[in-house]
KEBA-32186 format. One line per field, with one value per residue (C-alpha): residue number from 0; residue in one letter; x, z, y. Coordinates in steps of 0.05 Angstrom, whole numbers. Example, Ala and Ser with C-alpha at 12.3 -4.5 7.8 and 13.67 -1.06 7.14 Angstrom:
num = 0_1
residuo = A_S
px = 246_273
pz = 156_143
py = -90_-21
END
This chain:
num = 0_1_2_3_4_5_6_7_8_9_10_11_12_13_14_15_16_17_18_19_20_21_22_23_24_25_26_27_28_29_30_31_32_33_34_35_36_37_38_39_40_41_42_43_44_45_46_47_48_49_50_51_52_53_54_55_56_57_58_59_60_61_62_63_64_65_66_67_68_69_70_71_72_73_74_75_76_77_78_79_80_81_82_83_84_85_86_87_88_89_90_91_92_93_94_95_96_97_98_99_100_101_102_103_104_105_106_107_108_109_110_111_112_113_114_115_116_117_118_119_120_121_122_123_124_125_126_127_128_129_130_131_132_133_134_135_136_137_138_139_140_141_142_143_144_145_146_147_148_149_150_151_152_153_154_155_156_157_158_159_160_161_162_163_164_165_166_167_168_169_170_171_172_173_174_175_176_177_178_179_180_181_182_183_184_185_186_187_188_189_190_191_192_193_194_195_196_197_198_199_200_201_202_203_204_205_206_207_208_209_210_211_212_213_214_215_216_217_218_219_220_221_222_223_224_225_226_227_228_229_230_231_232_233_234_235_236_237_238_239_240_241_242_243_244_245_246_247_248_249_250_251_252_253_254_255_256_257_258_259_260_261_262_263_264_265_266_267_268_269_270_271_272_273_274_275_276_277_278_279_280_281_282_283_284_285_286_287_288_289_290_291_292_293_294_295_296_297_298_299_300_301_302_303_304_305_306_307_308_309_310_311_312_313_314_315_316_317_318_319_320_321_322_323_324_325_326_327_328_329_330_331_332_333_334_335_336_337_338_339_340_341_342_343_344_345_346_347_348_349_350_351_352_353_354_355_356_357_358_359_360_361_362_363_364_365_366_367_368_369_370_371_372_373_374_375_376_377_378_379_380_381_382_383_384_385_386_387_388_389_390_391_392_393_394_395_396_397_398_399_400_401_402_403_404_405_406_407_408_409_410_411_412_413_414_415_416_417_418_419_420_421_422_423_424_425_426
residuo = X_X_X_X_X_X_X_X_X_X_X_X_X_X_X_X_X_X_X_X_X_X_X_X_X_X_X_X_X_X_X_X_X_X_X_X_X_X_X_X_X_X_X_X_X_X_X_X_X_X_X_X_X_X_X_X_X_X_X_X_X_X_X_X_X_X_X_X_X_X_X_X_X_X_X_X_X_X_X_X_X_X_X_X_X_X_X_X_X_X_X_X_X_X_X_X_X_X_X_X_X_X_X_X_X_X_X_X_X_X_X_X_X_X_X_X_X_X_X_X_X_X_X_X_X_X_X_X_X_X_X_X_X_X_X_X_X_X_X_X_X_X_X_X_X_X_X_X_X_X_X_X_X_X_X_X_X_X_X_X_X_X_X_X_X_X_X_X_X_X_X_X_X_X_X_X_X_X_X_X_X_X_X_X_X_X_X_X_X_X_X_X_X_X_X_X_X_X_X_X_X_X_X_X_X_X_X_X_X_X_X_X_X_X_X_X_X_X_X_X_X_X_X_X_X_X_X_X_X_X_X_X_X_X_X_X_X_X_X_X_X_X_X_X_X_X_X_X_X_X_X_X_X_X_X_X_X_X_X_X_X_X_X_X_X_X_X_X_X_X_X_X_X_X_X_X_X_X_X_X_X_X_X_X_X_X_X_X_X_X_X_X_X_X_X_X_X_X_X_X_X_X_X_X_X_X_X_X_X_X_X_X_X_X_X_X_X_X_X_X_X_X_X_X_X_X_X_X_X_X_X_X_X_X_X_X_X_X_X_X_X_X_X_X_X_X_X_X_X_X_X_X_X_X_X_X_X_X_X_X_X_X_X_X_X_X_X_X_X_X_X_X_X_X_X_X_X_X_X_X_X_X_X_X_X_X_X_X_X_X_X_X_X_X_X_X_X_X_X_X_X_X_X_X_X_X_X_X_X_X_X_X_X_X_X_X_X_X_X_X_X_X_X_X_X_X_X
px = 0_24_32_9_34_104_132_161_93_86_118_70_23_-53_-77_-22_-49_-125_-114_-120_-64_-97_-95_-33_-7_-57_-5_52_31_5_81_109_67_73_153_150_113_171_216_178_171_243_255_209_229_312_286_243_301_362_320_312_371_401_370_388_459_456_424_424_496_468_403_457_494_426_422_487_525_603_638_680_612_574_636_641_563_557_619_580_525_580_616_550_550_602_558_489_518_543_476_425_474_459_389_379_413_385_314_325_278_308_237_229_283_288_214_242_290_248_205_261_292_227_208_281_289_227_250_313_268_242_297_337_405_461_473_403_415_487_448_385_437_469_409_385_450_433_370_397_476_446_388_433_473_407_367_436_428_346_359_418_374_313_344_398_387_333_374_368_426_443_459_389_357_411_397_338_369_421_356_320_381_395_318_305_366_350_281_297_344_287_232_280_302_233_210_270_324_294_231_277_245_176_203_251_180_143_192_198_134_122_186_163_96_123_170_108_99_164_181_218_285_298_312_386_414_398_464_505_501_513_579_624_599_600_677_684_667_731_768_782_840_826_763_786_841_783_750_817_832_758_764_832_786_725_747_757_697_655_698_669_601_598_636_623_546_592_650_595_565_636_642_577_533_463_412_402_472_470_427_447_511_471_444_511_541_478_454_511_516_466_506_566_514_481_552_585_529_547_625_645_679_653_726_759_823_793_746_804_849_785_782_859_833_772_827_872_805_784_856_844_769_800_858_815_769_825_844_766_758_681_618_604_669_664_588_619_672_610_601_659_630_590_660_687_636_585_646_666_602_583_649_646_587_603_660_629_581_623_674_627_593_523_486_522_511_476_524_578_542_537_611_627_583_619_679_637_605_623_705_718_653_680_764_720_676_727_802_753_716_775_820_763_758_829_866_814_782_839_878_821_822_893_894_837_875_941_891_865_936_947_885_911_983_949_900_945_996_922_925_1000_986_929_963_1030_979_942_1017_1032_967_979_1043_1021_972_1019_1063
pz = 0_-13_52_33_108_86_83_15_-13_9_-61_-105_-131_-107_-171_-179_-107_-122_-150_-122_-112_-163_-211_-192_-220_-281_-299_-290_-327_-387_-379_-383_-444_-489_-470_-485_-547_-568_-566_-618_-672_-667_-680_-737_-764_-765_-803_-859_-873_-875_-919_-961_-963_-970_-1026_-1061_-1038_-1072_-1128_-1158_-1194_-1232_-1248_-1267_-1314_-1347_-1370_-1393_-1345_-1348_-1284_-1279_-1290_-1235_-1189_-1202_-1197_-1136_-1111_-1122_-1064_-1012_-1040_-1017_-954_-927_-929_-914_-840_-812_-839_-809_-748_-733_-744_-697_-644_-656_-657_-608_-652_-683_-702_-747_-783_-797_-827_-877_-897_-916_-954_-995_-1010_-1033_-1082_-1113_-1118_-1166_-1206_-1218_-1237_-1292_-1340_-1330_-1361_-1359_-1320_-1295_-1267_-1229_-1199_-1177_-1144_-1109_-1073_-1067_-1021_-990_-953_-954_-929_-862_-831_-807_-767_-740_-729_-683_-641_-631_-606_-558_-533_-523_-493_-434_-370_-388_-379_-443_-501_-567_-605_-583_-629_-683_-698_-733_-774_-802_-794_-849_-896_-895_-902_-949_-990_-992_-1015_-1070_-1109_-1128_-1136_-1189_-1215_-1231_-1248_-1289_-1248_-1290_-1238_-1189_-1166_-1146_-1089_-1068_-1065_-1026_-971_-968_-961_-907_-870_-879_-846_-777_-774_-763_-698_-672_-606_-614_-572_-497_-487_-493_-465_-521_-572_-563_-649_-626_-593_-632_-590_-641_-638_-575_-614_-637_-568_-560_-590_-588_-622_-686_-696_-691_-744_-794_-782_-794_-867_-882_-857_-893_-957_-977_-947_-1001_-1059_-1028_-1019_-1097_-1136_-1097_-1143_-1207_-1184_-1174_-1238_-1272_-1247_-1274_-1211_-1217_-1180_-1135_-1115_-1098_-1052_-1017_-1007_-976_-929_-913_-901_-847_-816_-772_-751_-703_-668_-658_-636_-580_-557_-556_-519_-463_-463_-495_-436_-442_-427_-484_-487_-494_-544_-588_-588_-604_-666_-675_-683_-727_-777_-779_-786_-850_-880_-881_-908_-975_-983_-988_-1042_-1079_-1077_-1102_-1167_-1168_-1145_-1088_-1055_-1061_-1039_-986_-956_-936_-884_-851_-850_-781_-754_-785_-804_-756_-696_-725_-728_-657_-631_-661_-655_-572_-576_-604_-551_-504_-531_-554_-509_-503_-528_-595_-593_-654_-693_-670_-698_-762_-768_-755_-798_-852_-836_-868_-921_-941_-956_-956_-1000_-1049_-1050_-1046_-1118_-1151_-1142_-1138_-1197_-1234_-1204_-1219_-1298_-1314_-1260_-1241_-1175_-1151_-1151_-1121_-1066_-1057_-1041_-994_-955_-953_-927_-871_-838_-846_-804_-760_-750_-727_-675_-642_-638_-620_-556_-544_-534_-493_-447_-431_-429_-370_-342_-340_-304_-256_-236_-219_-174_-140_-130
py = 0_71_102_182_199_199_258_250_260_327_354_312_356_340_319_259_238_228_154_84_30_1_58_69_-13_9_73_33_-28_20_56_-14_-33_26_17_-58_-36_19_-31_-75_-27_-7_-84_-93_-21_-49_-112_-76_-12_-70_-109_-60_-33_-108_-120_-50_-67_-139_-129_-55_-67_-119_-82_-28_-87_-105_-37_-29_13_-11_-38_28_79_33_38_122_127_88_132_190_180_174_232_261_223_271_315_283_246_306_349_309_288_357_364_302_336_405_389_319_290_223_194_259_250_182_200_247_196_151_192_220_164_128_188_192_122_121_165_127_64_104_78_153_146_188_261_253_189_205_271_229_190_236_261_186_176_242_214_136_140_168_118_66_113_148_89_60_126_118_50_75_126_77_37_70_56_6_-58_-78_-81_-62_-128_-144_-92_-94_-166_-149_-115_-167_-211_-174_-160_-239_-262_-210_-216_-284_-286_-234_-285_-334_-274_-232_-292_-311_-237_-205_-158_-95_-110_-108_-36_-79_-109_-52_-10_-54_-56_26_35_-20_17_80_55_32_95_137_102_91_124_189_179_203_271_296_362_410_413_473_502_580_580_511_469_418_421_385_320_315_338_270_244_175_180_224_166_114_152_160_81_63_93_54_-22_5_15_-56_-73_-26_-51_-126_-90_-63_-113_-187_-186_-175_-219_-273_-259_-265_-329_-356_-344_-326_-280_-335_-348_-271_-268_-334_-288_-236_-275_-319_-245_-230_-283_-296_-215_-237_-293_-248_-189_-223_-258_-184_-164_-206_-212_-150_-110_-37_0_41_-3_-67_-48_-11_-79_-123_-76_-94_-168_-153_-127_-180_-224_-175_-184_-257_-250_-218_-258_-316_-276_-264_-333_-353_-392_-401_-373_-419_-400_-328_-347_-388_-331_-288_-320_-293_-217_-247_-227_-176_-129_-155_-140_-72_-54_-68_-50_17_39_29_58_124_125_124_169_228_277_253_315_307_232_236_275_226_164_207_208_142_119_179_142_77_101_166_172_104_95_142_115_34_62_101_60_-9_8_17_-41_-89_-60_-59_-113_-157_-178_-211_-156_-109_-157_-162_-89_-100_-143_-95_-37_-84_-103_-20_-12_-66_-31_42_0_-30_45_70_11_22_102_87_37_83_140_96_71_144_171_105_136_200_181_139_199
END
Protein backbone atom coordinates (compact mmCIF):
# COMPACT_ATOMS: atom_id res chain seq x y z
CA UNK A 1 0.00 0.00 0.00
CA UNK A 2 1.18 3.53 -0.63
CA UNK A 3 1.59 5.10 2.61
CA UNK A 4 0.43 9.12 1.66
CA UNK A 5 1.71 9.96 5.42
CA UNK A 6 5.21 9.97 4.29
CA UNK A 7 6.61 12.90 4.14
CA UNK A 8 8.07 12.49 0.73
CA UNK A 9 4.64 13.02 -0.65
CA UNK A 10 4.28 16.36 0.44
CA UNK A 11 5.91 17.68 -3.04
CA UNK A 12 3.49 15.59 -5.26
CA UNK A 13 1.14 17.82 -6.53
CA UNK A 14 -2.66 17.00 -5.34
CA UNK A 15 -3.83 15.96 -8.55
CA UNK A 16 -1.12 12.96 -8.97
CA UNK A 17 -2.46 11.89 -5.35
CA UNK A 18 -6.27 11.42 -6.11
CA UNK A 19 -5.70 7.68 -7.50
CA UNK A 20 -5.98 4.20 -6.12
CA UNK A 21 -3.22 1.48 -5.61
CA UNK A 22 -4.85 0.07 -8.16
CA UNK A 23 -4.76 2.90 -10.54
CA UNK A 24 -1.65 3.47 -9.60
CA UNK A 25 -0.35 -0.63 -10.99
CA UNK A 26 -2.87 0.45 -14.05
CA UNK A 27 -0.25 3.64 -14.95
CA UNK A 28 2.58 1.65 -14.48
CA UNK A 29 1.56 -1.42 -16.37
CA UNK A 30 0.26 0.99 -19.36
CA UNK A 31 4.03 2.78 -18.96
CA UNK A 32 5.47 -0.72 -19.15
CA UNK A 33 3.34 -1.65 -22.18
CA UNK A 34 3.67 1.32 -24.44
CA UNK A 35 7.66 0.84 -23.51
CA UNK A 36 7.51 -2.92 -24.23
CA UNK A 37 5.65 -1.79 -27.33
CA UNK A 38 8.55 0.95 -28.38
CA UNK A 39 10.79 -1.56 -28.30
CA UNK A 40 8.89 -3.77 -30.88
CA UNK A 41 8.53 -1.35 -33.59
CA UNK A 42 12.13 -0.35 -33.35
CA UNK A 43 12.75 -4.20 -34.01
CA UNK A 44 10.44 -4.64 -36.87
CA UNK A 45 11.46 -1.07 -38.19
CA UNK A 46 15.62 -2.45 -38.25
CA UNK A 47 14.28 -5.60 -40.16
CA UNK A 48 12.13 -3.79 -42.97
CA UNK A 49 15.04 -0.59 -43.65
CA UNK A 50 18.08 -3.51 -43.74
CA UNK A 51 15.98 -5.44 -45.94
CA UNK A 52 15.61 -2.99 -48.06
CA UNK A 53 18.56 -1.64 -48.13
CA UNK A 54 20.03 -5.38 -48.48
CA UNK A 55 18.49 -5.99 -51.29
CA UNK A 56 19.38 -2.49 -53.07
CA UNK A 57 22.94 -3.36 -51.91
CA UNK A 58 22.80 -6.93 -53.61
CA UNK A 59 21.19 -6.46 -56.40
CA UNK A 60 21.20 -2.74 -57.91
CA UNK A 61 24.81 -3.34 -59.69
CA UNK A 62 23.38 -5.93 -61.62
CA UNK A 63 20.13 -4.09 -62.41
CA UNK A 64 22.86 -1.38 -63.34
CA UNK A 65 24.72 -4.33 -65.72
CA UNK A 66 21.29 -5.26 -67.34
CA UNK A 67 21.08 -1.83 -68.49
CA UNK A 68 24.34 -1.45 -69.63
CA UNK A 69 26.24 0.64 -67.23
CA UNK A 70 30.15 -0.54 -67.39
CA UNK A 71 31.92 -1.89 -64.22
CA UNK A 72 33.99 1.38 -63.95
CA UNK A 73 30.59 3.93 -64.51
CA UNK A 74 28.68 1.67 -61.77
CA UNK A 75 31.81 1.92 -59.44
CA UNK A 76 32.05 6.08 -60.09
CA UNK A 77 28.13 6.35 -59.83
CA UNK A 78 27.86 4.41 -56.80
CA UNK A 79 30.96 6.59 -55.56
CA UNK A 80 28.98 9.52 -56.08
CA UNK A 81 26.26 9.02 -53.18
CA UNK A 82 29.01 8.71 -50.58
CA UNK A 83 30.80 11.62 -51.98
CA UNK A 84 27.52 13.06 -50.84
CA UNK A 85 27.51 11.14 -47.69
CA UNK A 86 30.11 13.57 -46.35
CA UNK A 87 27.91 15.77 -46.47
CA UNK A 88 24.43 14.17 -45.72
CA UNK A 89 25.88 12.30 -42.01
CA UNK A 90 27.14 15.31 -40.59
CA UNK A 91 23.81 17.43 -41.95
CA UNK A 92 21.24 15.44 -40.44
CA UNK A 93 23.70 14.38 -37.38
CA UNK A 94 22.93 17.86 -36.65
CA UNK A 95 19.46 18.20 -37.21
CA UNK A 96 18.95 15.09 -34.83
CA UNK A 97 20.65 16.79 -32.19
CA UNK A 98 19.24 20.25 -32.82
CA UNK A 99 15.71 19.45 -32.86
CA UNK A 100 16.26 15.96 -30.39
CA UNK A 101 13.92 14.51 -32.62
CA UNK A 102 15.38 11.14 -34.16
CA UNK A 103 11.87 9.68 -35.08
CA UNK A 104 11.44 12.95 -37.34
CA UNK A 105 14.16 12.48 -39.13
CA UNK A 106 14.39 9.09 -39.85
CA UNK A 107 10.69 10.00 -41.37
CA UNK A 108 12.09 12.37 -43.83
CA UNK A 109 14.51 9.79 -44.84
CA UNK A 110 12.42 7.57 -45.79
CA UNK A 111 10.26 9.61 -47.69
CA UNK A 112 13.03 11.01 -49.76
CA UNK A 113 14.59 8.21 -50.52
CA UNK A 114 11.35 6.39 -51.66
CA UNK A 115 10.42 9.38 -54.10
CA UNK A 116 14.07 9.61 -55.65
CA UNK A 117 14.47 6.08 -55.92
CA UNK A 118 11.33 6.04 -58.32
CA UNK A 119 12.52 8.26 -60.29
CA UNK A 120 15.64 6.37 -60.89
CA UNK A 121 13.41 3.21 -61.85
CA UNK A 122 12.11 5.22 -64.62
CA UNK A 123 14.83 3.91 -66.99
CA UNK A 124 16.87 7.63 -66.51
CA UNK A 125 20.26 7.31 -68.06
CA UNK A 126 23.07 9.41 -67.96
CA UNK A 127 23.63 13.06 -66.02
CA UNK A 128 20.15 12.63 -64.76
CA UNK A 129 20.76 9.46 -63.37
CA UNK A 130 24.36 10.24 -61.45
CA UNK A 131 22.38 13.56 -59.95
CA UNK A 132 19.27 11.44 -58.84
CA UNK A 133 21.85 9.52 -57.22
CA UNK A 134 23.43 11.79 -55.44
CA UNK A 135 20.44 13.03 -53.66
CA UNK A 136 19.27 9.29 -53.34
CA UNK A 137 22.48 8.82 -51.06
CA UNK A 138 21.67 12.11 -49.49
CA UNK A 139 18.48 10.70 -47.64
CA UNK A 140 19.85 6.80 -47.72
CA UNK A 141 23.79 7.02 -46.43
CA UNK A 142 22.32 8.41 -43.12
CA UNK A 143 19.38 5.90 -41.55
CA UNK A 144 21.65 3.30 -40.35
CA UNK A 145 23.64 5.63 -38.34
CA UNK A 146 20.37 7.39 -37.02
CA UNK A 147 18.33 4.44 -36.44
CA UNK A 148 21.82 2.98 -34.13
CA UNK A 149 21.42 6.29 -32.06
CA UNK A 150 17.29 5.88 -31.55
CA UNK A 151 17.97 2.48 -30.28
CA UNK A 152 20.89 3.74 -27.89
CA UNK A 153 18.69 6.31 -26.63
CA UNK A 154 15.64 3.86 -26.15
CA UNK A 155 17.22 1.85 -24.67
CA UNK A 156 19.88 3.52 -21.72
CA UNK A 157 19.37 2.82 -18.52
CA UNK A 158 16.63 0.32 -19.42
CA UNK A 159 18.71 -2.92 -18.97
CA UNK A 160 18.41 -3.89 -22.15
CA UNK A 161 21.31 -4.06 -25.05
CA UNK A 162 22.13 -3.08 -28.33
CA UNK A 163 22.95 -6.39 -30.25
CA UNK A 164 19.46 -7.21 -29.14
CA UNK A 165 17.87 -4.62 -31.43
CA UNK A 166 20.55 -4.72 -34.14
CA UNK A 167 19.86 -8.32 -34.89
CA UNK A 168 16.90 -7.46 -36.64
CA UNK A 169 18.45 -5.73 -38.68
CA UNK A 170 21.03 -8.37 -40.11
CA UNK A 171 17.78 -10.55 -39.71
CA UNK A 172 16.00 -8.69 -42.43
CA UNK A 173 19.05 -8.00 -44.80
CA UNK A 174 19.73 -11.97 -44.77
CA UNK A 175 15.90 -13.12 -45.08
CA UNK A 176 15.26 -10.52 -47.45
CA UNK A 177 18.28 -10.82 -49.49
CA UNK A 178 17.50 -14.20 -49.59
CA UNK A 179 14.04 -14.32 -50.76
CA UNK A 180 14.86 -11.70 -53.48
CA UNK A 181 17.21 -14.25 -55.45
CA UNK A 182 14.36 -16.70 -56.38
CA UNK A 183 11.61 -13.70 -56.80
CA UNK A 184 14.01 -11.60 -59.44
CA UNK A 185 15.08 -14.62 -60.76
CA UNK A 186 11.63 -15.57 -61.55
CA UNK A 187 10.52 -11.85 -62.42
CA UNK A 188 13.48 -10.27 -64.43
CA UNK A 189 16.20 -7.91 -62.41
CA UNK A 190 14.72 -4.76 -64.49
CA UNK A 191 11.55 -5.48 -61.90
CA UNK A 192 13.86 -5.38 -59.46
CA UNK A 193 12.24 -1.78 -58.29
CA UNK A 194 8.81 -3.95 -57.29
CA UNK A 195 10.15 -5.46 -54.44
CA UNK A 196 12.54 -2.58 -53.40
CA UNK A 197 9.00 -0.51 -53.26
CA UNK A 198 7.16 -2.70 -51.30
CA UNK A 199 9.60 -2.78 -48.57
CA UNK A 200 9.90 1.29 -48.40
CA UNK A 201 6.72 1.76 -48.03
CA UNK A 202 6.12 -1.00 -45.36
CA UNK A 203 9.29 0.83 -43.48
CA UNK A 204 8.13 3.99 -43.96
CA UNK A 205 4.79 2.73 -42.30
CA UNK A 206 6.14 1.59 -38.86
CA UNK A 207 8.48 4.75 -38.68
CA UNK A 208 5.38 6.87 -38.13
CA UNK A 209 4.94 5.08 -34.90
CA UNK A 210 8.22 4.55 -33.62
CA UNK A 211 9.06 6.20 -30.31
CA UNK A 212 10.91 9.43 -30.72
CA UNK A 213 14.23 8.93 -28.61
CA UNK A 214 14.88 10.14 -24.86
CA UNK A 215 15.61 13.55 -24.36
CA UNK A 216 19.32 14.78 -24.63
CA UNK A 217 20.68 18.08 -23.26
CA UNK A 218 19.91 20.52 -26.04
CA UNK A 219 23.21 20.64 -28.62
CA UNK A 220 25.24 23.63 -28.16
CA UNK A 221 25.05 25.08 -32.46
CA UNK A 222 25.64 28.98 -31.32
CA UNK A 223 28.97 29.01 -29.63
CA UNK A 224 31.20 25.53 -31.62
CA UNK A 225 29.93 23.44 -29.52
CA UNK A 226 29.99 20.88 -32.05
CA UNK A 227 33.86 21.03 -31.91
CA UNK A 228 34.20 19.27 -28.76
CA UNK A 229 33.34 15.98 -30.70
CA UNK A 230 36.56 15.76 -31.83
CA UNK A 231 38.40 16.91 -28.42
CA UNK A 232 39.10 13.49 -28.02
CA UNK A 233 41.99 12.22 -29.48
CA UNK A 234 41.32 8.76 -29.39
CA UNK A 235 38.17 8.98 -31.08
CA UNK A 236 39.31 11.22 -34.28
CA UNK A 237 42.04 8.28 -34.78
CA UNK A 238 39.14 5.68 -34.53
CA UNK A 239 37.50 7.62 -37.20
CA UNK A 240 40.87 7.98 -39.72
CA UNK A 241 41.60 4.06 -39.09
CA UNK A 242 37.91 3.16 -39.68
CA UNK A 243 38.19 4.64 -43.37
CA UNK A 244 41.62 2.69 -44.10
CA UNK A 245 39.28 -1.08 -42.83
CA UNK A 246 36.26 0.23 -44.65
CA UNK A 247 37.34 0.76 -47.85
CA UNK A 248 37.83 -2.81 -48.84
CA UNK A 249 34.83 -3.64 -47.33
CA UNK A 250 32.74 -1.31 -50.06
CA UNK A 251 34.90 -2.55 -52.94
CA UNK A 252 33.45 -6.28 -51.40
CA UNK A 253 30.03 -4.51 -50.95
CA UNK A 254 29.88 -3.16 -54.87
CA UNK A 255 31.81 -5.66 -56.81
CA UNK A 256 31.13 -9.36 -54.83
CA UNK A 257 27.29 -9.31 -57.15
CA UNK A 258 29.59 -8.74 -60.33
CA UNK A 259 32.52 -10.96 -59.19
CA UNK A 260 29.75 -13.64 -58.69
CA UNK A 261 28.23 -12.96 -61.91
CA UNK A 262 31.78 -13.27 -63.58
CA UNK A 263 32.09 -16.44 -62.34
CA UNK A 264 28.85 -17.79 -63.69
CA UNK A 265 26.66 -17.20 -60.57
CA UNK A 266 23.15 -16.28 -60.83
CA UNK A 267 20.58 -14.01 -59.02
CA UNK A 268 20.10 -16.76 -56.77
CA UNK A 269 23.60 -17.38 -55.73
CA UNK A 270 23.51 -13.56 -54.89
CA UNK A 271 21.37 -13.41 -52.58
CA UNK A 272 22.34 -16.71 -50.85
CA UNK A 273 25.54 -14.42 -50.35
CA UNK A 274 23.57 -11.80 -48.81
CA UNK A 275 22.18 -13.77 -46.43
CA UNK A 276 25.56 -15.95 -45.64
CA UNK A 277 27.03 -12.24 -45.05
CA UNK A 278 23.89 -11.49 -42.33
CA UNK A 279 22.68 -14.14 -40.80
CA UNK A 280 25.57 -14.78 -38.58
CA UNK A 281 25.79 -10.77 -37.57
CA UNK A 282 23.31 -11.83 -35.14
CA UNK A 283 25.28 -14.64 -33.39
CA UNK A 284 28.32 -12.40 -32.89
CA UNK A 285 25.69 -9.47 -31.78
CA UNK A 286 24.04 -11.15 -29.01
CA UNK A 287 27.61 -12.91 -27.84
CA UNK A 288 29.25 -9.19 -27.79
CA UNK A 289 26.46 -8.21 -25.95
CA UNK A 290 27.36 -10.28 -23.14
CA UNK A 291 31.27 -10.62 -23.16
CA UNK A 292 32.24 -7.52 -24.76
CA UNK A 293 33.93 -5.50 -21.82
CA UNK A 294 32.65 -1.85 -22.08
CA UNK A 295 36.31 -0.01 -21.33
CA UNK A 296 37.93 2.07 -24.20
CA UNK A 297 41.13 -0.13 -24.33
CA UNK A 298 39.65 -3.36 -24.72
CA UNK A 299 37.30 -2.41 -27.20
CA UNK A 300 40.22 -0.55 -29.42
CA UNK A 301 42.44 -3.97 -29.38
CA UNK A 302 39.24 -6.16 -30.18
CA UNK A 303 39.12 -3.78 -33.29
CA UNK A 304 42.93 -4.70 -33.76
CA UNK A 305 41.66 -8.39 -34.13
CA UNK A 306 38.62 -7.66 -36.34
CA UNK A 307 41.33 -6.37 -38.86
CA UNK A 308 43.60 -9.02 -38.93
CA UNK A 309 40.27 -11.19 -39.31
CA UNK A 310 39.18 -8.77 -42.49
CA UNK A 311 42.82 -9.19 -44.00
CA UNK A 312 42.20 -12.85 -44.07
CA UNK A 313 38.45 -12.51 -45.42
CA UNK A 314 40.00 -10.89 -48.74
CA UNK A 315 42.92 -12.92 -49.13
CA UNK A 316 40.77 -15.78 -49.41
CA UNK A 317 38.46 -13.78 -52.12
CA UNK A 318 41.24 -13.22 -53.96
CA UNK A 319 42.19 -16.64 -53.84
CA UNK A 320 38.29 -17.66 -55.12
CA UNK A 321 37.89 -19.60 -58.34
CA UNK A 322 34.06 -20.05 -58.42
CA UNK A 323 30.88 -18.65 -57.26
CA UNK A 324 30.18 -20.97 -54.42
CA UNK A 325 33.47 -20.02 -52.75
CA UNK A 326 33.18 -16.40 -53.04
CA UNK A 327 29.38 -17.36 -51.94
CA UNK A 328 30.94 -19.41 -49.29
CA UNK A 329 33.61 -16.56 -47.82
CA UNK A 330 30.52 -14.42 -46.78
CA UNK A 331 30.07 -16.00 -44.18
CA UNK A 332 32.95 -14.66 -42.53
CA UNK A 333 31.49 -10.86 -42.49
CA UNK A 334 29.49 -12.33 -39.03
CA UNK A 335 33.02 -11.33 -37.69
CA UNK A 336 34.37 -8.78 -39.23
CA UNK A 337 31.78 -6.47 -40.18
CA UNK A 338 29.26 -7.73 -37.81
CA UNK A 339 32.30 -6.98 -34.79
CA UNK A 340 33.29 -3.59 -36.27
CA UNK A 341 30.12 -2.68 -36.38
CA UNK A 342 29.16 -3.42 -32.83
CA UNK A 343 32.47 -2.50 -31.56
CA UNK A 344 32.31 0.86 -33.07
CA UNK A 345 29.34 1.95 -32.74
CA UNK A 346 30.14 1.44 -28.58
CA UNK A 347 33.01 2.89 -28.78
CA UNK A 348 31.45 6.22 -30.21
CA UNK A 349 29.05 6.25 -27.54
CA UNK A 350 31.17 6.19 -25.19
CA UNK A 351 33.68 8.44 -26.54
CA UNK A 352 31.36 11.42 -27.69
CA UNK A 353 29.65 13.85 -25.46
CA UNK A 354 26.15 12.63 -25.13
CA UNK A 355 24.30 15.75 -26.42
CA UNK A 356 26.08 15.36 -29.75
CA UNK A 357 25.57 11.58 -29.65
CA UNK A 358 23.80 11.78 -32.70
CA UNK A 359 26.21 13.76 -34.65
CA UNK A 360 28.88 11.31 -33.49
CA UNK A 361 27.11 8.21 -34.92
CA UNK A 362 26.87 10.35 -38.11
CA UNK A 363 30.57 10.41 -38.39
CA UNK A 364 31.35 7.12 -37.76
CA UNK A 365 29.15 5.94 -39.88
CA UNK A 366 30.93 8.95 -42.59
CA UNK A 367 33.94 7.11 -41.81
CA UNK A 368 31.87 3.83 -43.38
CA UNK A 369 30.25 5.06 -46.07
CA UNK A 370 31.15 8.32 -47.06
CA UNK A 371 35.23 8.62 -47.78
CA UNK A 372 35.91 5.20 -47.80
CA UNK A 373 32.63 4.77 -50.02
CA UNK A 374 34.02 7.08 -52.43
CA UNK A 375 38.22 5.74 -52.50
CA UNK A 376 36.01 1.71 -52.31
CA UNK A 377 33.80 3.11 -55.92
CA UNK A 378 36.34 5.07 -57.57
CA UNK A 379 40.12 3.02 -57.09
CA UNK A 380 37.64 -0.45 -56.89
CA UNK A 381 35.78 0.39 -59.85
CA UNK A 382 38.73 0.86 -61.70
CA UNK A 383 41.01 -2.04 -60.22
CA UNK A 384 38.15 -4.46 -60.93
CA UNK A 385 37.90 -2.99 -64.90
CA UNK A 386 41.43 -2.97 -65.68
CA UNK A 387 43.29 -5.63 -63.00
CA UNK A 388 40.69 -7.84 -62.04
CA UNK A 389 39.08 -8.92 -58.73
CA UNK A 390 41.97 -10.53 -57.54
CA UNK A 391 43.90 -7.82 -57.57
CA UNK A 392 41.06 -5.47 -56.03
CA UNK A 393 41.10 -7.83 -53.30
CA UNK A 394 44.65 -8.12 -52.86
CA UNK A 395 44.70 -4.43 -52.05
CA UNK A 396 41.87 -4.99 -49.69
CA UNK A 397 43.73 -7.15 -47.76
CA UNK A 398 47.06 -4.74 -47.67
CA UNK A 399 44.56 -1.86 -46.37
CA UNK A 400 43.24 -4.21 -43.54
CA UNK A 401 46.80 -5.14 -41.89
CA UNK A 402 47.36 -0.98 -42.31
CA UNK A 403 44.24 -0.59 -40.18
CA UNK A 404 45.57 -3.28 -37.98
CA UNK A 405 49.15 -1.57 -37.51
CA UNK A 406 47.44 2.09 -36.36
CA UNK A 407 45.00 -0.01 -33.73
CA UNK A 408 47.26 -1.51 -32.08
CA UNK A 409 49.81 2.23 -31.92
CA UNK A 410 46.11 3.50 -31.02
CA UNK A 411 46.23 0.57 -27.81
CA UNK A 412 50.00 1.09 -27.22
CA UNK A 413 49.29 5.08 -26.70
CA UNK A 414 46.47 4.33 -24.67
CA UNK A 415 48.17 1.84 -22.34
CA UNK A 416 51.50 4.16 -21.54
CA UNK A 417 48.97 7.02 -21.45
CA UNK A 418 47.10 4.82 -18.51
CA UNK A 419 50.84 3.55 -17.12
CA UNK A 420 51.62 7.22 -16.99
CA UNK A 421 48.34 8.54 -15.20
CA UNK A 422 48.96 5.25 -12.79
CA UNK A 423 52.17 6.82 -11.81
CA UNK A 424 51.04 10.00 -10.93
CA UNK A 425 48.60 9.05 -8.69
CA UNK A 426 50.97 6.93 -7.01
CA UNK A 427 53.15 9.97 -6.49
Amino acid sequence: MIDFRDERWNAVPLDRLACSDKEMKRIMEAASGLKTRSFAVIKSFNFFVYGAIAIYSSFFPLYLKEVGVPSLQIGMLLAGGPFIAILANPFWGYWSDRWRNIKLVLIVLLIGNAVVMQSVFLGVTGTLLFVLMLVYFFFQSPLFSQSSSLILDTIEHTGRRFGEFRVWGSLGWAMMAAAAGPILSFLGIERFWVVYSVLMLIAIAIAFVLPRGKPRPKADVQRGGYMRIFANRQFVAFLVISVLISVPNGMNLTFMPIYISDLGGKEGLVGLAAFLTSIFEIPVFLLFDRLLPKNNRTMILCLAVVSLLYAGRWLLMSLATSPYEVVGIQVLNGVTFGGYYYIGTQLTFKLVPMEYRASGQALYALSWGGLSGIIAGIAGGWVFQNLGAVAMYQFGSILALMGLAGFLGVFALMKRSASADMNLDEK
